[in-house]
C-alpha positions as protocol buffer text, in pm:
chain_id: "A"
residue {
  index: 1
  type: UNK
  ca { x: -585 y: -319 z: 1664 }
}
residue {
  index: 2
  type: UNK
  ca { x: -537 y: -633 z: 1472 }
}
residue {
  index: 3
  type: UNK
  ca { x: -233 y: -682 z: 1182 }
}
residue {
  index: 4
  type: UNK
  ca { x: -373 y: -561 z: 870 }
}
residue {
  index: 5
  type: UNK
  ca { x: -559 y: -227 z: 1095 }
}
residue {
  index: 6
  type: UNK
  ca { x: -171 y: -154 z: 1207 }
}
residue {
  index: 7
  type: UNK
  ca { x: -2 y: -198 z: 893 }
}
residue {
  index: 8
  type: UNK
  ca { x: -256 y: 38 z: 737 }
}
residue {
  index: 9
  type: UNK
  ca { x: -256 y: 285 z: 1068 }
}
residue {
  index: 10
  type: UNK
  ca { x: 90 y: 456 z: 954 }
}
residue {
  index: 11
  type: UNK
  ca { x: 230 y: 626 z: 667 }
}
residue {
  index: 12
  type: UNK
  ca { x: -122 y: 708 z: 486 }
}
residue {
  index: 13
  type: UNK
  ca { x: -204 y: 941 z: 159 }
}
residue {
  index: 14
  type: UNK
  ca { x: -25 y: 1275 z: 146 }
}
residue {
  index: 15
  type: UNK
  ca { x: -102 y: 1463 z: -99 }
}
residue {
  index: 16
  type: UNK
  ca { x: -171 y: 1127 z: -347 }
}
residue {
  index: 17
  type: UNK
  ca { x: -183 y: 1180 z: -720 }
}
residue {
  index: 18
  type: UNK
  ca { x: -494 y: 1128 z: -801 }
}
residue {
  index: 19
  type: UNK
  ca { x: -649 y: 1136 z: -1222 }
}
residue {
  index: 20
  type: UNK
  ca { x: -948 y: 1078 z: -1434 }
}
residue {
  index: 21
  type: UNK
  ca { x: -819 y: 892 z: -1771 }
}
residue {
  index: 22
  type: UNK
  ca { x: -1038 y: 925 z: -2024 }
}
residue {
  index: 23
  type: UNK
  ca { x: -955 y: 764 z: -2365 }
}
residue {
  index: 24
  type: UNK
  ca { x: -1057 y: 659 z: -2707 }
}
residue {
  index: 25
  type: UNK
  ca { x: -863 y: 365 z: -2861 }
}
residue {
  index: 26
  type: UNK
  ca { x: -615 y: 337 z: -2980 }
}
residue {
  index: 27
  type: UNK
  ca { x: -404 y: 443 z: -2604 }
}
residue {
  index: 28
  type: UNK
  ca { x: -103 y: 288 z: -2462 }
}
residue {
  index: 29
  type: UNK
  ca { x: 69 y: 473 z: -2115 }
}
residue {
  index: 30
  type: UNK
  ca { x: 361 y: 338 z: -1974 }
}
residue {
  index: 31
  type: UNK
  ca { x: 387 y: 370 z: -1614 }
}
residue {
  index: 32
  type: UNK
  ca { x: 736 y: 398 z: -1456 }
}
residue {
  index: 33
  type: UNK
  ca { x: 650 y: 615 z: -1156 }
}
residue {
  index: 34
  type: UNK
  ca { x: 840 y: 370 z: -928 }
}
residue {
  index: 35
  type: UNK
  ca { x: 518 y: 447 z: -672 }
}
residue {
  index: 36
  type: UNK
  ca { x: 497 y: 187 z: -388 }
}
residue {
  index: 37
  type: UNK
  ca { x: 114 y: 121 z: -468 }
}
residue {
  index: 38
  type: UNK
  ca { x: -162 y: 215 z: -746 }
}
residue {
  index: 39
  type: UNK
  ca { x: -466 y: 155 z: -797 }
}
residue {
  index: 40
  type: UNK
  ca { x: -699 y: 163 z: -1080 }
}
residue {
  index: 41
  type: UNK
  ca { x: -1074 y: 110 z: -1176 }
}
residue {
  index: 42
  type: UNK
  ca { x: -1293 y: 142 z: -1487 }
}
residue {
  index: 43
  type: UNK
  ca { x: -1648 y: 293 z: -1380 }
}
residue {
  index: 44
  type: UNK
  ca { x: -1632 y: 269 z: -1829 }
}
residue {
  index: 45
  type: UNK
  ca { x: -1529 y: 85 z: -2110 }
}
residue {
  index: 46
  type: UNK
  ca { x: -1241 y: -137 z: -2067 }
}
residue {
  index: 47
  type: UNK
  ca { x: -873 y: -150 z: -2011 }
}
residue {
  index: 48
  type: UNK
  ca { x: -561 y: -394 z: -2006 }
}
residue {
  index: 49
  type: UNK
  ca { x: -302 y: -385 z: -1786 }
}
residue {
  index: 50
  type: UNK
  ca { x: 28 y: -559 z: -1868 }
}
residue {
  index: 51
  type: UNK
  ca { x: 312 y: -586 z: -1597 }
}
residue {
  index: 52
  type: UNK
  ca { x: 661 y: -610 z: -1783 }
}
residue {
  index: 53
  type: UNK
  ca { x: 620 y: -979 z: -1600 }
}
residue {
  index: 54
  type: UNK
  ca { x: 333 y: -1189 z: -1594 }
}
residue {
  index: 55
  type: UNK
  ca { x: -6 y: -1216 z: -1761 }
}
residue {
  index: 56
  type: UNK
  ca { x: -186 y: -900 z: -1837 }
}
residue {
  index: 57
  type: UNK
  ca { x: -549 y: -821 z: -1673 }
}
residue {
  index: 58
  type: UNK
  ca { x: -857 y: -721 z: -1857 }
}
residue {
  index: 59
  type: UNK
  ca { x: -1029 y: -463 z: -1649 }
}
residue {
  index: 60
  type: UNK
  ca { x: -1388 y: -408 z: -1664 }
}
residue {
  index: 61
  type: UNK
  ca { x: -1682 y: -157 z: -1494 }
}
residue {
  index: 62
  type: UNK
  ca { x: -1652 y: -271 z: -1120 }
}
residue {
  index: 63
  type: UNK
  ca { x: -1304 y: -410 z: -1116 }
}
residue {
  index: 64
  type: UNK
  ca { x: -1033 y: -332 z: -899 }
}
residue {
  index: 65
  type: UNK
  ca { x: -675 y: -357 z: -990 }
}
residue {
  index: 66
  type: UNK
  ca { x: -353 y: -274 z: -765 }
}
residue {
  index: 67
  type: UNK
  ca { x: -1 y: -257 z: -886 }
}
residue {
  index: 68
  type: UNK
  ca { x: 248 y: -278 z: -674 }
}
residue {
  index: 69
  type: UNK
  ca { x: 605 y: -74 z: -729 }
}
residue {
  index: 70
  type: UNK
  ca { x: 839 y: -44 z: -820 }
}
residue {
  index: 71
  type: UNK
  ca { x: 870 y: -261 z: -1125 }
}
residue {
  index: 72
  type: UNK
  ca { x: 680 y: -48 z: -1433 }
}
residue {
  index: 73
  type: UNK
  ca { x: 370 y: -170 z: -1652 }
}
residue {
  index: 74
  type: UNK
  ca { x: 147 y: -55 z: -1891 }
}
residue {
  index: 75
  type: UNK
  ca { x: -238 y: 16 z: -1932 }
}
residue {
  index: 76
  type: UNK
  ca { x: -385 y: 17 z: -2277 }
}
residue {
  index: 77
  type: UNK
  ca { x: -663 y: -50 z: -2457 }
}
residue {
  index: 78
  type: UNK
  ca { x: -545 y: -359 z: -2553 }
}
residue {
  index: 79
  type: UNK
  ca { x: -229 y: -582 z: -2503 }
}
residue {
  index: 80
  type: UNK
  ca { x: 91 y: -518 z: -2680 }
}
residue {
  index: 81
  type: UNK
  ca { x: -56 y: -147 z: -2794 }
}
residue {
  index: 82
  type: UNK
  ca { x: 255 y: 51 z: -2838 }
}
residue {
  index: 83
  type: UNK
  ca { x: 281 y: 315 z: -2539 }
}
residue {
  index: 84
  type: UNK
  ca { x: 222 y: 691 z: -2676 }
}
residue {
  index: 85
  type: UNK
  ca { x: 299 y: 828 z: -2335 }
}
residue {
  index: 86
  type: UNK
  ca { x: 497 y: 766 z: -2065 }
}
residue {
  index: 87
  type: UNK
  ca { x: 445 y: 850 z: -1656 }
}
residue {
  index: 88
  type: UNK
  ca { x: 734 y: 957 z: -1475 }
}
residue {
  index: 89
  type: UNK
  ca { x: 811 y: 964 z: -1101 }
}
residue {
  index: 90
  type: UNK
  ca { x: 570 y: 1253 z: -954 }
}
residue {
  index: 91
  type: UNK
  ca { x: 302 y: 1168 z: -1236 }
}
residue {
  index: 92
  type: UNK
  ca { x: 479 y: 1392 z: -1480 }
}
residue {
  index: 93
  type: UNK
  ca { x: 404 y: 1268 z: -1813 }
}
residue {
  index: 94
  type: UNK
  ca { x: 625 y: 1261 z: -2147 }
}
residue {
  index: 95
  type: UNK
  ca { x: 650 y: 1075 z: -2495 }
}
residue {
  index: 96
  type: UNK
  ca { x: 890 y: 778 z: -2473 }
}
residue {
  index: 97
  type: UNK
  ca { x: 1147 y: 1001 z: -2629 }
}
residue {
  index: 98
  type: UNK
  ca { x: 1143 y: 1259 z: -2316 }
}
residue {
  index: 99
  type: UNK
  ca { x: 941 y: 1515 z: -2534 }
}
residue {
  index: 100
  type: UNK
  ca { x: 655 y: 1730 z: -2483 }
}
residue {
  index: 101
  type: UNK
  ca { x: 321 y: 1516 z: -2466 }
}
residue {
  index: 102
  type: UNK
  ca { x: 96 y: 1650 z: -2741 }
}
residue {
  index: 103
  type: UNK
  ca { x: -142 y: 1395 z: -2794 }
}
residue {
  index: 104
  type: UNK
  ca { x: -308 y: 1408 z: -2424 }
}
residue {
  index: 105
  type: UNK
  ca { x: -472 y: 1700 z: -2293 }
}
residue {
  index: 106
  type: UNK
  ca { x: -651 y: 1783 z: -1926 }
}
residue {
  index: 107
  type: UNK
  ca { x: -1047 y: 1790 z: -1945 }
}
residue {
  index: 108
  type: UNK
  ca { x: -1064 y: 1999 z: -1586 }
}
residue {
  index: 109
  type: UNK
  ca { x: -984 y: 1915 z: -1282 }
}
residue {
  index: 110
  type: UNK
  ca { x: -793 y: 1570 z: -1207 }
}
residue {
  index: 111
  type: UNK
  ca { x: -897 y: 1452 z: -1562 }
}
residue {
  index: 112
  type: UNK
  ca { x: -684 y: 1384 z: -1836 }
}
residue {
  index: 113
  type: UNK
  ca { x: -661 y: 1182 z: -2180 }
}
residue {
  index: 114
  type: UNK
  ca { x: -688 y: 1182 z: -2537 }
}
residue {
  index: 115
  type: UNK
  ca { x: -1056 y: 1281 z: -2576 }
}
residue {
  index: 116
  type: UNK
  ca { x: -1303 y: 1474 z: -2371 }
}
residue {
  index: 117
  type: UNK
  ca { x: -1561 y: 1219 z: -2464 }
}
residue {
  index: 118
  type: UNK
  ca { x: -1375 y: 881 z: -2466 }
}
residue {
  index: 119
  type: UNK
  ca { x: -1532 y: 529 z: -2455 }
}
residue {
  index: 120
  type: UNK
  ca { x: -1289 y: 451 z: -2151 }
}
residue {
  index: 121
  type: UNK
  ca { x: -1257 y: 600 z: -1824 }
}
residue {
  index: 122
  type: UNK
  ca { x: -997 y: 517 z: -1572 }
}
residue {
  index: 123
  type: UNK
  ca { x: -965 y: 625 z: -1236 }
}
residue {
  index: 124
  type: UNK
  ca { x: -614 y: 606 z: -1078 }
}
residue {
  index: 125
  type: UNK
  ca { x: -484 y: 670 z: -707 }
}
residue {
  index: 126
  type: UNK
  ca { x: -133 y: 673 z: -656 }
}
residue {
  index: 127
  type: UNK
  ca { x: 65 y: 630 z: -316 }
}
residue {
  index: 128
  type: UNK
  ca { x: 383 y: 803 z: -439 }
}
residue {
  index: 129
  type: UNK
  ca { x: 600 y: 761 z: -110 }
}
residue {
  index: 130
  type: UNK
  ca { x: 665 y: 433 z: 47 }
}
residue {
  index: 131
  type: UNK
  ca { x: 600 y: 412 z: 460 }
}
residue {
  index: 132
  type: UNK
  ca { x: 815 y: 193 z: 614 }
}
residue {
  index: 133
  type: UNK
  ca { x: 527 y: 36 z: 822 }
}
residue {
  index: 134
  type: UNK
  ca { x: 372 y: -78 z: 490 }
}
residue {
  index: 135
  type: UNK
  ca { x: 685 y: -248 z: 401 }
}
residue {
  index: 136
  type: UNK
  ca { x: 533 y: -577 z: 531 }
}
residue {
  index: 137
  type: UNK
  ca { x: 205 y: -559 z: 369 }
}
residue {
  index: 138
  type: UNK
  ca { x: 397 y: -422 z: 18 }
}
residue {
  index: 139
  type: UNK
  ca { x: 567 y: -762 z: 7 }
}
residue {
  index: 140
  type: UNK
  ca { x: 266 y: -992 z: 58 }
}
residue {
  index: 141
  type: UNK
  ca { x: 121 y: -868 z: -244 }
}
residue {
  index: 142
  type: UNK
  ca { x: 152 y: -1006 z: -619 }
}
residue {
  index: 143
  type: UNK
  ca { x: 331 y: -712 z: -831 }
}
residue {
  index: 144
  type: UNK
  ca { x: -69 y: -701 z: -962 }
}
residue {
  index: 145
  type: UNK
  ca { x: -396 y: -743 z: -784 }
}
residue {
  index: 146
  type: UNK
  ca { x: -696 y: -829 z: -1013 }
}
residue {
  index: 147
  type: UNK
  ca { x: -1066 y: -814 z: -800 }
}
residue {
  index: 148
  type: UNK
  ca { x: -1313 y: -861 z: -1017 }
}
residue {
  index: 149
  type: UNK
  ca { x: -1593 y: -671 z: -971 }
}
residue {
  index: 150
  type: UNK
  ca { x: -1846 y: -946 z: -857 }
}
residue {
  index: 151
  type: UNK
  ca { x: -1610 y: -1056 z: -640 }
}
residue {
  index: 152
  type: UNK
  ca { x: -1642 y: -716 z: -392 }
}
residue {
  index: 153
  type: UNK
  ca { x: -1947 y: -475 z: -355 }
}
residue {
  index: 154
  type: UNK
  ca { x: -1783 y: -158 z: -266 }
}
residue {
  index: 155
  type: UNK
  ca { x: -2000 y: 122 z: -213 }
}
residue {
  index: 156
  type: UNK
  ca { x: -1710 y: 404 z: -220 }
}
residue {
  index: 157
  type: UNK
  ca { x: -1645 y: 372 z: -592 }
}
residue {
  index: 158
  type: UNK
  ca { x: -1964 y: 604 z: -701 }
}
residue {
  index: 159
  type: UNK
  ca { x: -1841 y: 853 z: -445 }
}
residue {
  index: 160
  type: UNK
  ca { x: -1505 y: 824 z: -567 }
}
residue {
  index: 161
  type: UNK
  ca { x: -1652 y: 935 z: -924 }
}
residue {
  index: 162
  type: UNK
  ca { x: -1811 y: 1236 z: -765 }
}
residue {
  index: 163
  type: UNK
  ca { x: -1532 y: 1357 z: -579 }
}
residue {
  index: 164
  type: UNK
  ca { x: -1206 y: 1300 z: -778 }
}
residue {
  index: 165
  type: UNK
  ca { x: -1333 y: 1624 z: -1054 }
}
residue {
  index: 166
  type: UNK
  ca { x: -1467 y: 1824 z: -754 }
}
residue {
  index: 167
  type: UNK
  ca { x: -1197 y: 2142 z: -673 }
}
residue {
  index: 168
  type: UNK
  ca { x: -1322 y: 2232 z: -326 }
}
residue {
  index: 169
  type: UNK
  ca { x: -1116 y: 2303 z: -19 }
}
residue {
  index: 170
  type: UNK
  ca { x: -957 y: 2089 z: 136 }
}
residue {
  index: 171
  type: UNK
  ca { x: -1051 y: 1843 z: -164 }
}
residue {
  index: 172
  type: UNK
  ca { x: -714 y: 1701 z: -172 }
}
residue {
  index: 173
  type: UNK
  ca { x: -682 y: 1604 z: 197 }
}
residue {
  index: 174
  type: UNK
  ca { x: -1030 y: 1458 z: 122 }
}
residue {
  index: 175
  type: UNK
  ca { x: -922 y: 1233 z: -185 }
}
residue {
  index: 176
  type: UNK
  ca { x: -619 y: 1131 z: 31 }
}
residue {
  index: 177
  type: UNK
  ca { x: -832 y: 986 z: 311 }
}
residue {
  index: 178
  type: UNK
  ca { x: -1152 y: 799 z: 57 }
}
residue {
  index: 179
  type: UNK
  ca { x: -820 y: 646 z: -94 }
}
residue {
  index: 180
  type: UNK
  ca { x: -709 y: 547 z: 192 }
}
residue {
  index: 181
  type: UNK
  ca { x: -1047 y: 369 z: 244 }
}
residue {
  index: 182
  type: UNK
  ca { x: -1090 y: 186 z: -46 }
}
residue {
  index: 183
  type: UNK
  ca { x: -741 y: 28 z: -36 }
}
residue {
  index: 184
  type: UNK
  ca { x: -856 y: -93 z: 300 }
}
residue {
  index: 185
  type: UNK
  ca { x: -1160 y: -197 z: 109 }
}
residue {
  index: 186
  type: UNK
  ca { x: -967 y: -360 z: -163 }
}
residue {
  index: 187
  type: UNK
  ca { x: -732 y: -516 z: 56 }
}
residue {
  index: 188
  type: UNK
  ca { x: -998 y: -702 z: 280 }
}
residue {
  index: 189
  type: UNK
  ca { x: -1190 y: -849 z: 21 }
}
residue {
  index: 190
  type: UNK
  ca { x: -865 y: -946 z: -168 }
}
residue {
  index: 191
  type: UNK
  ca { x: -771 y: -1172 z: 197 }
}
residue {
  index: 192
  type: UNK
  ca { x: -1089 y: -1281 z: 239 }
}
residue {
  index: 193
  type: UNK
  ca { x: -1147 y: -1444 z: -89 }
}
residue {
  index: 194
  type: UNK
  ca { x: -1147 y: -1847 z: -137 }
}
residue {
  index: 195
  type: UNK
  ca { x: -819 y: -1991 z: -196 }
}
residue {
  index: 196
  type: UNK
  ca { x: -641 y: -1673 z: -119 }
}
residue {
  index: 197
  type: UNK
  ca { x: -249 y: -1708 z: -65 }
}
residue {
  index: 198
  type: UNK
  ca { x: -306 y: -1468 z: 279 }
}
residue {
  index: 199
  type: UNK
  ca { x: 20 y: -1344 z: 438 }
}
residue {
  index: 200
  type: UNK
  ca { x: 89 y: -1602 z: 758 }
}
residue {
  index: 201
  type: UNK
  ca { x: 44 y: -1265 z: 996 }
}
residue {
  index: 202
  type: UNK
  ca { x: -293 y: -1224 z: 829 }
}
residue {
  index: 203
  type: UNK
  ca { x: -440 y: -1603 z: 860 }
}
residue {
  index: 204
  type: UNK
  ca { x: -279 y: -1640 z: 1228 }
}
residue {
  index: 205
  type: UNK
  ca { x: -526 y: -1339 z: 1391 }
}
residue {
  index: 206
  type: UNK
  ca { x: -785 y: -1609 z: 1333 }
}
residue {
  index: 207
  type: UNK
  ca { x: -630 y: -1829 z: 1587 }
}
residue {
  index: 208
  type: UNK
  ca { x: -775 y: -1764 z: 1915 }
}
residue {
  index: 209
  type: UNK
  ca { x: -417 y: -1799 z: 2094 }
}
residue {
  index: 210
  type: UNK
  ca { x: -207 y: -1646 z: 1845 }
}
residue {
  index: 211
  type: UNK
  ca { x: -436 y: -1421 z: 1724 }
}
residue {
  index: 212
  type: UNK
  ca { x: -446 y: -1232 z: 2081 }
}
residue {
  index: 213
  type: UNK
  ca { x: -57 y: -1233 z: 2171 }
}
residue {
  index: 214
  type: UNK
  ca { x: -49 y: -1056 z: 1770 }
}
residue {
  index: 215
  type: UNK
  ca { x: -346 y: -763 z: 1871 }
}
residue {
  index: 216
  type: UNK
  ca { x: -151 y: -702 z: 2183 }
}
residue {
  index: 217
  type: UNK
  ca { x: 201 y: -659 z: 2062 }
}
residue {
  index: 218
  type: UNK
  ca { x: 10 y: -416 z: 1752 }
}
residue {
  index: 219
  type: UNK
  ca { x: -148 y: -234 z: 2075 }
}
residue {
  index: 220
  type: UNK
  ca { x: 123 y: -175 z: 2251 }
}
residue {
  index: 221
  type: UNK
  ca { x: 457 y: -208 z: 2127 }
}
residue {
  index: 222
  type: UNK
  ca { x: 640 y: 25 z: 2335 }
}
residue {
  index: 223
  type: UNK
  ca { x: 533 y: -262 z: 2679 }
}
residue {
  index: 224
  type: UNK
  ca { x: 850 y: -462 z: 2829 }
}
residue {
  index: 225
  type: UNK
  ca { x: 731 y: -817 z: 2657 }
}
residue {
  index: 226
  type: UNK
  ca { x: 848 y: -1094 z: 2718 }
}
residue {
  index: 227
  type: UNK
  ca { x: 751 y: -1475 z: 2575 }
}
residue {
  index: 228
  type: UNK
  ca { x: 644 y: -1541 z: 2955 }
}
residue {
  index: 229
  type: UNK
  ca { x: 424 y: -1241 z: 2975 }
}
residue {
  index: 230
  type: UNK
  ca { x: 283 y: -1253 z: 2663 }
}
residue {
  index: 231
  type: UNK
  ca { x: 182 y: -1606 z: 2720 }
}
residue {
  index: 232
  type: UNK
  ca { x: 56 y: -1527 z: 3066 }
}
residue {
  index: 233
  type: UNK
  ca { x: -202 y: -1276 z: 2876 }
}
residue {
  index: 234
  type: UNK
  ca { x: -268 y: -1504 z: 2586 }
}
residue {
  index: 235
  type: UNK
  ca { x: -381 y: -1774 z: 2872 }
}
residue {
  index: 236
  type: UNK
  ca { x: -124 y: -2039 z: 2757 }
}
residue {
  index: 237
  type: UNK
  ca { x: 219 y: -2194 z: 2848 }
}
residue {
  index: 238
  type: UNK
  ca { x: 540 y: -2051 z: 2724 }
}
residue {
  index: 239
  type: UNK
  ca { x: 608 y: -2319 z: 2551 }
}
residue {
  index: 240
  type: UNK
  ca { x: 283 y: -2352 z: 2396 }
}
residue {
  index: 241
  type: UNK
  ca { x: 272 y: -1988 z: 2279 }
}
residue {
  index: 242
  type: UNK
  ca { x: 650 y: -1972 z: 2127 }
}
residue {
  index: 243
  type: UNK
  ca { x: 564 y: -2256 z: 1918 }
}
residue {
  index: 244
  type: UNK
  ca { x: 246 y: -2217 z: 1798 }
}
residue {
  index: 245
  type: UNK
  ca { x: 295 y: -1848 z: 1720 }
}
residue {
  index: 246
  type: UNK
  ca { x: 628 y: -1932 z: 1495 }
}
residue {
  index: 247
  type: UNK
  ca { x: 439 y: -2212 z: 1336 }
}
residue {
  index: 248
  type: UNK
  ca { x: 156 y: -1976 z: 1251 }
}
residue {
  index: 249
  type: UNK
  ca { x: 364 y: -1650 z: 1141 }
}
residue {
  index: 250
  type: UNK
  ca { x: 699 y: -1785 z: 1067 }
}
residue {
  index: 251
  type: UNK
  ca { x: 867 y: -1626 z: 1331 }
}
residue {
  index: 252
  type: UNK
  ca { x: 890 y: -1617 z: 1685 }
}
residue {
  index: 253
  type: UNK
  ca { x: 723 y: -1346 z: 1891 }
}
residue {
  index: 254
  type: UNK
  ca { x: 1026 y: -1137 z: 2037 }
}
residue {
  index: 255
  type: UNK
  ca { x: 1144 y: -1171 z: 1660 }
}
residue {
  index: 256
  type: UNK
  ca { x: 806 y: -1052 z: 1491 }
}
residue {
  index: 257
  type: UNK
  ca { x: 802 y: -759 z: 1793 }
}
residue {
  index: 258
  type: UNK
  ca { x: 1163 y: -632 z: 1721 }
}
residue {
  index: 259
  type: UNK
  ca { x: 1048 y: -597 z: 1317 }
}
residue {
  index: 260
  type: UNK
  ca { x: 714 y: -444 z: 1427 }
}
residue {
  index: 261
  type: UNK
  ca { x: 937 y: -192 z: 1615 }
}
residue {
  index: 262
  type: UNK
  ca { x: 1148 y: -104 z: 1386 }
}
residue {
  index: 263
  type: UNK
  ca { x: 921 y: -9 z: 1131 }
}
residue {
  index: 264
  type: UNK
  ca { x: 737 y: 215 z: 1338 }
}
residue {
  index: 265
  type: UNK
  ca { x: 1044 y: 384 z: 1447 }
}
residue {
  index: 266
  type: UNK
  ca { x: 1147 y: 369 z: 1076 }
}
residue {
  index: 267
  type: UNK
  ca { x: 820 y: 557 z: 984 }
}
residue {
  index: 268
  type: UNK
  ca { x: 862 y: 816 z: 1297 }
}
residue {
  index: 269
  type: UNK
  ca { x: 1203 y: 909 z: 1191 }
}
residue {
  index: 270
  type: UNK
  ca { x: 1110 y: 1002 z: 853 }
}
residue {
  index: 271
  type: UNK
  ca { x: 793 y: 1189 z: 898 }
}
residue {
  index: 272
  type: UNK
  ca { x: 841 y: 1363 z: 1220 }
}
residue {
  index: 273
  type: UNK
  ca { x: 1126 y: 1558 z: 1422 }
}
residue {
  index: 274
  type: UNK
  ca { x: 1091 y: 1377 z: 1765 }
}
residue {
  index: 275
  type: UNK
  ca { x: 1450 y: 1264 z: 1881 }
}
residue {
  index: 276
  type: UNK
  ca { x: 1575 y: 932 z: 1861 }
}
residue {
  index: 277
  type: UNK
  ca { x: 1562 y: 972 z: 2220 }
}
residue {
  index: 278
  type: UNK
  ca { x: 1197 y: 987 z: 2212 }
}
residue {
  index: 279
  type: UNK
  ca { x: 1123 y: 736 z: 1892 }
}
residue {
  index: 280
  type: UNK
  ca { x: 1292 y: 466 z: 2079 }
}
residue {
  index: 281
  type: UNK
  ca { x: 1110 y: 537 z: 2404 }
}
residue {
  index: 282
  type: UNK
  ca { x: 790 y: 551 z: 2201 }
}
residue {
  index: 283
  type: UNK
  ca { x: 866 y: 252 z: 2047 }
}
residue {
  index: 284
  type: UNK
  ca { x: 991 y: 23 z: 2367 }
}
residue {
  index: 285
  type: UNK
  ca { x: 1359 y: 94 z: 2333 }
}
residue {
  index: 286
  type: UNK
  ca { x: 1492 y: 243 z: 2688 }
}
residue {
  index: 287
  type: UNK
  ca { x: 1753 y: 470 z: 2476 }
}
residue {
  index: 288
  type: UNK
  ca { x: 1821 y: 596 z: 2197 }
}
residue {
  index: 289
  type: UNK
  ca { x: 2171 y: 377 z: 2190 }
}
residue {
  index: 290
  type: UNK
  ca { x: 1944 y: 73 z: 2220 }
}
residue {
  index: 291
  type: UNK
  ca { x: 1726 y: 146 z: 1902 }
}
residue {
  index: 292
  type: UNK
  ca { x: 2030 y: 239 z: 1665 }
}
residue {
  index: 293
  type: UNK
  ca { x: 2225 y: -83 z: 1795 }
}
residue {
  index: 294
  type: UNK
  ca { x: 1907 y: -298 z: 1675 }
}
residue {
  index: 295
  type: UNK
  ca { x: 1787 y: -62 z: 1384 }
}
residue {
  index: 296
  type: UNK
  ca { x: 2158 y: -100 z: 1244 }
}
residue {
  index: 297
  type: UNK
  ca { x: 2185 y: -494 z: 1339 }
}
residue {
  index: 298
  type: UNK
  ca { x: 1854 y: -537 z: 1168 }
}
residue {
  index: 299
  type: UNK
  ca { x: 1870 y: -308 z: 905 }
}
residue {
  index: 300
  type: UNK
  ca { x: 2228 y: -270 z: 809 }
}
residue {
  index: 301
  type: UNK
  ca { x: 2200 y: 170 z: 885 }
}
residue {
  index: 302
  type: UNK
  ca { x: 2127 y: 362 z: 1168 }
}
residue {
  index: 303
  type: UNK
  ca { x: 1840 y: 581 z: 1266 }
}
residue {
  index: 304
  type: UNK
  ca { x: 2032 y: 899 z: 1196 }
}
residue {
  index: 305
  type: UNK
  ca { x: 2133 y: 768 z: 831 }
}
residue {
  index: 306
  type: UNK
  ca { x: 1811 y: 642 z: 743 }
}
residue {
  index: 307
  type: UNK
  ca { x: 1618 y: 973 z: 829 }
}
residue {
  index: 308
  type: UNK
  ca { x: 1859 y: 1153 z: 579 }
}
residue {
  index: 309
  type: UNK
  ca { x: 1857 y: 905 z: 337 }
}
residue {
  index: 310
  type: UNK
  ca { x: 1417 y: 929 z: 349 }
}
């Protein structure tokens, strides 16, 4: 498993909110949500989106845009259009007053908008709880991703079209998991491209040395490592490894382990009922005293707190 393959591996879609926008100018929607991640395509017409800071982004066919949470935005036909409607946590939807939303109306299933035959189509997927294991790949993202459409050939975006309207069993569970896909999708091509500002975790699994000693503390996080053994496995000197790994990720390994750790226990806690006992065992604590003396050192809370608080 290399870095990006864990980060993604955890919390994934549950029950996502998923919509067809269709709309004929003039629109304006203000998102304040607070989701962790969106993201948004136009298969037609064209749409702006406008974080409250920084440039706005002109989507067209084939795009890809992701906005990252919690800060709000808005996505309009055009830039500065007054928002008509505004998206609540849960993907309820009001005026800006709090009243009643008149002017929108569903179209079927998943699809919504001002008119049934709009120039504009927009299709959104919305993460709308935050896993603690995606924490780290949350914050090396710019509050908006832009891919243009030339930039990525993605061939889940026609099948996304056919399946978002479809009401079928277990169509929800499906939705979740082709969302799932094309953020990996999204995200890969967004690393990949020239001159990208990569996280340092990301650029270091290219390194042959560093690279390893990273897909085998993702692989098994719950082993006894130490600098010395993971050095011994990476084929390099102790020395050697330490430094070259903190130069690469900008931490040292027993540092990056202990945060890789603690966000899978974080993640455990919250969506399962196994014991601390047996999250900090799973994790490569040997008790469930060890874990909540590093969860709380790290994190400022213990286990116990933080699964009430999620």
């Amino acid at each position: 498993m290399d870095a990006l393959a864990g980060l993604l591996d955890g919390p994934r879609a549950r029950g996502a909110f998923l919509l067809r926008m269709v709309m004929e100018p003039p629109w304006s929607v203000r998102i304040e949500d607070r989701a962790p991640l969106c993201l948004m395509t136009v298969p037609e017409g064209e749409a702006w989106i406008a974080p409250d800071v920084g440039e706005a982004v002109l989507l067209r066919p084939g795009d890809m845009a992701l906005a990252r949470g919690p800060e709000p935005y808005t996505i309009a036909y055009a830039p500065g259009a007054p928002p008509s409607a505004l998206v609540h946590p849960g993907g309820t939807c009001t005026t800006l007053a709090g009243e009643p939303l008149t002017e929108m109306t569903h179209f079927g299933v998943r699809t919504w908008g001002n008119a049934a035959d709009g120039g504009t189509t927009v299709f959104v997927g919305t993460y709308q709880m935050e896993g603690e294991v995606s924490r780290r790949l949350l914050d090396a993202l710019p509050a908006l991703v832009h891919l243009p459409g030339e930039a990525w050939n993605c061939p889940l975006m026609p099948f996304l079209g056919d399946e978002i309207s479809r009401d079928e069993p277990g169509q929800s569970v499906f939705l979740d998991r082709l969302l799932d896909l094309l953020l990996i999708a999204v995200l890969r091509a967004w690393f990949a491209r020239p001159g990208a500002e990569a996280p340092a975790w990301y650029r270091a699994m290219g390194d042959p040395v560093v690279g390893r000693a990273l897909r085998l503390l993702q692989n098994d996080p719950a082993h006894p490592w130490t600098v010395a053994s993971l050095a011994a496995k990476a084929g390099v000197s102790r020395a050697g490894l330490a430094r070259r790994f903190t130069e690469l990720v900008g931490e040292p390994p027993m540092t990056y382990l202990t945060g890789w750790r603690l966000a899978l226990a974080a993640d455990l806690l919250r969506e399962t009922d196994a014991t601390i006992e047996s999250v900090a065992r799973k994790v490569g604590y040997s008790s469930a005293f060890a874990l909540s003396a590093s969860f709380k050192r790290v994190r400022g809370i213990g286990p116990q707190e933080h699964r009430r608080l999620g």
